[in-house]
C-alpha positions in Angstrom: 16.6 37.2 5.2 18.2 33.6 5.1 16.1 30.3 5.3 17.4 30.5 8.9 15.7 33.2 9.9 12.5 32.5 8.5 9.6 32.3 11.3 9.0 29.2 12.6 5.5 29.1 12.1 6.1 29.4 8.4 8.2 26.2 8.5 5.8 24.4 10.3 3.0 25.2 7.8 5.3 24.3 4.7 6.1 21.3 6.1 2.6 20.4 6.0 1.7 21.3 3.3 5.2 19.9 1.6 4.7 15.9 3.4 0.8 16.2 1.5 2.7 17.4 -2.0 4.8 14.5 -1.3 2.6 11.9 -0.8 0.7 13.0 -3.3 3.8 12.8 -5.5 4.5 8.9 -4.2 1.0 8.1 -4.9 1.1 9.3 -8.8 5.2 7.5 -9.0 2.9 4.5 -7.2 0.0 4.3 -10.2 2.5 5.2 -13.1 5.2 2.7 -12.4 3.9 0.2 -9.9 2.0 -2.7 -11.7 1.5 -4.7 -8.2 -0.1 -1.6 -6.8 -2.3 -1.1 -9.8 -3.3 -5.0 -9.2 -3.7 -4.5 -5.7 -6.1 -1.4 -6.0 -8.1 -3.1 -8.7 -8.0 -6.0 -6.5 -9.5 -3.2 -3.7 -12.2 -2.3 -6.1 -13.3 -6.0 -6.6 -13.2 -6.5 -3.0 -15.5 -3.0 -2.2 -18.1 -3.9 -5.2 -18.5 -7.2 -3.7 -19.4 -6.0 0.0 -21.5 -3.8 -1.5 -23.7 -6.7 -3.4 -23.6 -8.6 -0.5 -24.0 -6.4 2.1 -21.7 -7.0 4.3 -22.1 -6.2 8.7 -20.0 -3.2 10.1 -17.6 -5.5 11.4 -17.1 -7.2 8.3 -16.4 -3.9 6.5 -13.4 -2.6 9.3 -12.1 -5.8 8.6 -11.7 -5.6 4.8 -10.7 -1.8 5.3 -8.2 -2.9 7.9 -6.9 -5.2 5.2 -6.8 -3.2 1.7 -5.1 -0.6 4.3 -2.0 -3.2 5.2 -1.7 -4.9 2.0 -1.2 -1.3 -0.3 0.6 0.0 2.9 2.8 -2.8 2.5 3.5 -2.6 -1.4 3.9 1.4 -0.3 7.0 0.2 1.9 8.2 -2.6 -0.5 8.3 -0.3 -3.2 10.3 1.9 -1.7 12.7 -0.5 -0.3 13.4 -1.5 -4.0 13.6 1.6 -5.2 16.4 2.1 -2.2 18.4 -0.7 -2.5 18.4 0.0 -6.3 19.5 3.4 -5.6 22.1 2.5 -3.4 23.7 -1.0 -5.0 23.6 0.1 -8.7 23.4 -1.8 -11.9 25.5 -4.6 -10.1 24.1 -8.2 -8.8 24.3 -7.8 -4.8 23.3 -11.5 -2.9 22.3 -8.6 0.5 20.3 -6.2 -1.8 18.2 -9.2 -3.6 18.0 -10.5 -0.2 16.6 -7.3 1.3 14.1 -6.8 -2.0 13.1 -10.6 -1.8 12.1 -10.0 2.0 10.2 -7.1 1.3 8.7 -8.6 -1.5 7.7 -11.5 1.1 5.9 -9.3 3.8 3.6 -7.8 1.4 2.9 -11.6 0.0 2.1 -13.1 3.4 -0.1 -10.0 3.6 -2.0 -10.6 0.7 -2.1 -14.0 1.7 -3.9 -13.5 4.8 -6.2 -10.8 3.2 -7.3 -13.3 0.6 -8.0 -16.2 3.4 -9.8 -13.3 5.6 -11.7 -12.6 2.2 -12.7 -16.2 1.9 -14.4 -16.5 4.8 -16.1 -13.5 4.8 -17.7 -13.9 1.1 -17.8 -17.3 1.0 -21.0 -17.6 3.1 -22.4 -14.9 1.1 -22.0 -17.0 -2.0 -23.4 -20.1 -0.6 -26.7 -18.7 0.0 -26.7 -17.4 -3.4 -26.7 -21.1 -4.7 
């Protein structure tokens, strides 16, 4: 029996369960070679331990989830844009390719960016009545 006539139903199931072992996969590559998403998840942990101390609403929490969510989502896609462009330009210097890895680099700044500000005003209330 070829791969072709394997039942459908089996197919769909491997796929499943093949997309999990890959994003399982990305997410080790992710920890193991990825400083900036080590720093962002550390950064996640800060932010987490924080809302915790202060006790932050409901609202406040979906916030900083919706946040954590766009900024590793973000380094997710950046990373593999890198790794992309790498794969496809070479060793060589390319102006498009640094271009397209500069971008990407960009988006998950500006991200970061506005997480941090959103984190500001959240927290910084919090801390005032500490003092």
């Amino acid at each position: 029996m070829g791969l072709q006539d394997k039942p459908t139903k089996y197919w769909a199931n491997q796929n499943r369960i093949s997309a999990f072992q890959a994003a399982k996969a990305g997410l080790i590559t992710l920890w193991k070679e990825e400083f900036n998403f080590r720093i962002h998840l550390l950064m996640t942990l800060a932010v987490v331990v924080a809302g915790f101390i202060f006790q932050i609403t409901t609202t406040e929490w979906l916030i900083i989830i919706l946040l954590i969510g766009h900024v590793i989502a973000l380094e997710m896609i950046n990373s593999a844009i890198e790794t992309v462009v790498d794969l496809v330009v070479g060793t060589k210097w390319d102006q498009q390719a640094k271009r397209s890895k500069d971008i990407a680099a960009a988006a998950v700044m500006m991200m970061a960016l506005i997480a941090v500000v959103v984190g500001l005003i959240i927290f910084v209330p919090y801390l005032v009545k500490l003092f």
